[in-house]
N, C-alpha and C positions, 0 to 999 in steps of 0.2 A: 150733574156728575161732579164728584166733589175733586177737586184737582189737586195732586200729588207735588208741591214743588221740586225740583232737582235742586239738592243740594251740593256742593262740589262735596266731594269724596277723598279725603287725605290718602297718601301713599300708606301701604300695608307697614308696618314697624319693621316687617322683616326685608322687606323690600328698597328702604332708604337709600343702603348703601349697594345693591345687588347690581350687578348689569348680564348684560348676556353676548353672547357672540357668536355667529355664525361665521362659518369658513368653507366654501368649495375649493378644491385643486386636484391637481393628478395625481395619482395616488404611489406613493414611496417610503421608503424605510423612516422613518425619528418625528413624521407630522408630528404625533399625539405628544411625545416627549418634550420636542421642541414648543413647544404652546404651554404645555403644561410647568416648563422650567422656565419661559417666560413668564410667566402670570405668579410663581412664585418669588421672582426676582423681584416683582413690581407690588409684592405685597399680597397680592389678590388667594384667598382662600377659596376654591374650586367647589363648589356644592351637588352641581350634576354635570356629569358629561355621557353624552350620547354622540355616537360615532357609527357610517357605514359607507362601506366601500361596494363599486359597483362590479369592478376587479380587482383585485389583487396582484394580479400580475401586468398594471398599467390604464385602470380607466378611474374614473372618478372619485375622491374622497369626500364626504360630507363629515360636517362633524358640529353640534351645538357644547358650549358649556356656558353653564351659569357661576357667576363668581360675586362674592362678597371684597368690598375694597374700601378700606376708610376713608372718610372724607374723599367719594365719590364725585362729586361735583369739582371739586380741584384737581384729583388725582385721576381722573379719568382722560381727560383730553393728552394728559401727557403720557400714560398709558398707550393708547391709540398712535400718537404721532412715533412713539419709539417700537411701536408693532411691525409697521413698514420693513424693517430689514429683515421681520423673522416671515412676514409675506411677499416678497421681493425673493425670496433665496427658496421658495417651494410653489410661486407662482399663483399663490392665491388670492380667490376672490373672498372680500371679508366684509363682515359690519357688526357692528357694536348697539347695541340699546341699552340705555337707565327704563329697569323694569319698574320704578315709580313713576314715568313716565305715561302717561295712558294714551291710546290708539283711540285717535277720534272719529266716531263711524258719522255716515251718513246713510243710510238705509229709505233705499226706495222700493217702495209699493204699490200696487194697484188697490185692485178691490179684495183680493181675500188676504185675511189678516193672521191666520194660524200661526205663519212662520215671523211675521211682525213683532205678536203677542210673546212666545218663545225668547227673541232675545228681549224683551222687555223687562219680563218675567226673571229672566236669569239676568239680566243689571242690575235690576231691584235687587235681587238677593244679594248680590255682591259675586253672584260668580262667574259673571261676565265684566273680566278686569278691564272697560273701557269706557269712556266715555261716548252719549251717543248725543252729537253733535244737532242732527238733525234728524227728521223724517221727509222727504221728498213725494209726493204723490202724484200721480197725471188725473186722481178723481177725489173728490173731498172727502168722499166716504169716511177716512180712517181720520179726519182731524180731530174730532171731539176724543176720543179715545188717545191720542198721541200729547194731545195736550194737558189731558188729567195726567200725565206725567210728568209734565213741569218742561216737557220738549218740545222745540220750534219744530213747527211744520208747516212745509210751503207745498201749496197747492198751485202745481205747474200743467194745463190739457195739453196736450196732446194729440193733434190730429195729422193727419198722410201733410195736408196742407201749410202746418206749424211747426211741423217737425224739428225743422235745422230750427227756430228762435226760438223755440222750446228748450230744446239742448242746450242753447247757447244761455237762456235764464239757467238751468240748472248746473254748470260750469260757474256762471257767475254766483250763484249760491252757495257751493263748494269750496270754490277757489279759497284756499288758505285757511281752510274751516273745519276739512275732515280728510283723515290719515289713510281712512278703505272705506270702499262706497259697497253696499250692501243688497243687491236685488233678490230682496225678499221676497218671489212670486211678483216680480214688475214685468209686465207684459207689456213692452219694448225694446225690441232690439237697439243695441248701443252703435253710435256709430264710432267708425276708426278713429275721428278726431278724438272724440270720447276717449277711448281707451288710451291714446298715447300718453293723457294726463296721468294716467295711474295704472303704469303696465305692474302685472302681477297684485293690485290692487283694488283690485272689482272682483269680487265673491259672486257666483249665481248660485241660485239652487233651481238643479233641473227636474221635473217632478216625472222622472224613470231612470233606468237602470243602464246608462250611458255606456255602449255606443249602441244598444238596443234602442226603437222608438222614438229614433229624431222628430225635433219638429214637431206638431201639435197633435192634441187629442190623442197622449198617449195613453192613457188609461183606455179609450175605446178600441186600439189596434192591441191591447196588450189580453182585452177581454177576447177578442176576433179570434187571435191566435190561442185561444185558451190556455195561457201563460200558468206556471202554475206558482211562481215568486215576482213580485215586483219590489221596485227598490227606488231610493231616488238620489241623486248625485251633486255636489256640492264641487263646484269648478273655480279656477282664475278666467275670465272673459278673457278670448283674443279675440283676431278681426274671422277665426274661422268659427262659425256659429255652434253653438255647446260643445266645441273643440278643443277648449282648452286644458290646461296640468290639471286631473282630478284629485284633489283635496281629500275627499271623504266620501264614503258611497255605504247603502248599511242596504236591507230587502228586508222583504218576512213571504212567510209561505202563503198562498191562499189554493182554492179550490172552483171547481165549477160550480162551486153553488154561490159562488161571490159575483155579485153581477157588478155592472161599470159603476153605481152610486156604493157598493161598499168599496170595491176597489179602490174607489176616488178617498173615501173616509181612512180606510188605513193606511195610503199613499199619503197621509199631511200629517199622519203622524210621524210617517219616517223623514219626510220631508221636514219637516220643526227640530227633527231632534240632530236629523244629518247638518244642516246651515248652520246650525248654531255649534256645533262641536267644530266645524270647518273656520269658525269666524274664533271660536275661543283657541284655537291655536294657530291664528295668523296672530291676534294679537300678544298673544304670549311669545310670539317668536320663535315659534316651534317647526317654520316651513322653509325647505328651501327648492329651489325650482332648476331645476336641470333638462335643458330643450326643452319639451310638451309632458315633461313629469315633472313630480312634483316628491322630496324625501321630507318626510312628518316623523319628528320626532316625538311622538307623543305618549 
């Protein structure tokens, strides 16, 4: 197999000087104005803003903009430290990203490779704006393949009896190496140490139409009940099991004449296409997470 090297990838031209920012608060009269007269104050040229509110009359405000600002790498930190009074005075929760910055994944997988291949396929192109630090595996199957892309991948088993020093190699793998961890059809549950490393930072893809068909062998219970659309669900991991803020979820229609092996065929493809549109707007910065939901500005 001839192997692809990964070469580092420069920041997009238009991306240089761009940053972005997200803001929750309670929601009241001059947010939008005030932000927006700040960032003018500081120089910043506004290029999108996305805004929405839960209430109007007193519950939540979300709100993304992306802005251009000269000599971003100097003028940015001082930007951010002089932001505090104008969140301080509406109670907001905020954060800042340099969109030349790239989100470095780590993506673990078992043995089926669809959803793998998908953001593969879209980093190569360039339209998955991230870097992909690592591949993670509990079975070796996917190494030859992971590596003709110029990407490290660590083959970690997995058994009832290795479990916790299994974990504990794939944390030391990670650790300080990758931004969002990726469970690309990785069949193992995470444990809670797991997660607190990267809350809101663990992507699953569930392969059905969440909160229908928990738990395994959904294509078989979805064929039983002679379902007549399936779909598949793109989530943040908590410690409640496929419970978490849903991200993305998409279906298609079938019929009784689709038995469990088509169903399973057109489930990877919603499946490939739902994880990856989930993971291309974490790393864009396009999510933000309110209790067990999740606003996508996308």
């Amino acid at each position: 197999m001839q192997t692809i090297h990964q070469a580092p990838r420069p920041p997009r031209p238009d991306n240089a000087n761009r940053a972005r920012m997200l803001i929750s608060c309670p929601d009241r009269n001059g947010i939008v104005a005030a932000v927006s007269q700040f960032l003018y104050e500081h120089g910043a040229n506004i290029v999108q803003s996305d805004q929405y509110t839960l209430n109007p009359g007193g519950g939540m405000f979300f709100i993304r903009f992306e802005f251009d600002l000269s000599d971003l790498e100097r003028e940015l930190p001082v930007l951010q430290e002089d932001f505090g009074r104008v969140a301080d005075r509406f109670d907001m929760k905020w954060n800042t990203f340099r969109a030349s910055r790239k989100k470095r994944l780590a993506i673990f997988v078992s043995k089926e490779d669809h959803c793998l291949l998908e953001l593969l396929w879209q980093w190569q192109a360039g339209d998955l704006d991230a870097e992909i630090a690592m591949v993670v595996s509990n079975h070796p199957d996917m190494q030859g393949l992971v590596e003709s892309f110029g990407i490290p991948f660590h083959h970690i088993p997995v058994t009832p009896d290795t479990k916790a020093e299994a974990e504990k190699r794939q944390l030391e793998a990670v650790k300080g190496k990758a931004d969002l961890i990726v469970l690309a059809r990785y069949m193992q549950i995470i444990s809670p140490k797991f997660i607190e490393q990267f809350p809101n930072r663990i992507i699953n893809i569930h392969h059905s139409f969440l909160p229908a068909f928990v738990g395994g062998k959904p294509y078989a219970q979805a064929y039983q009940r002679g379902v007549k659309i399936i779909g598949a669900t793109a989530h943040y991991v908590t410690e409640e099991l496929d419970g978490g803020p849903i991200i993305e979820q998409d279906v298609q229609r079938v019929t009784h004449r689709d038995d469990v092996d088509n169903l399973k065929r057109i489930g990877r493809t919603i499946e490939r296409v739902v994880l990856a549109r989930a993971v291309k707007w974490h790393v864009e910065d396009r999510i933000l997470v309110h209790q067990n939901k999740t606003v996508v500005f996308n």
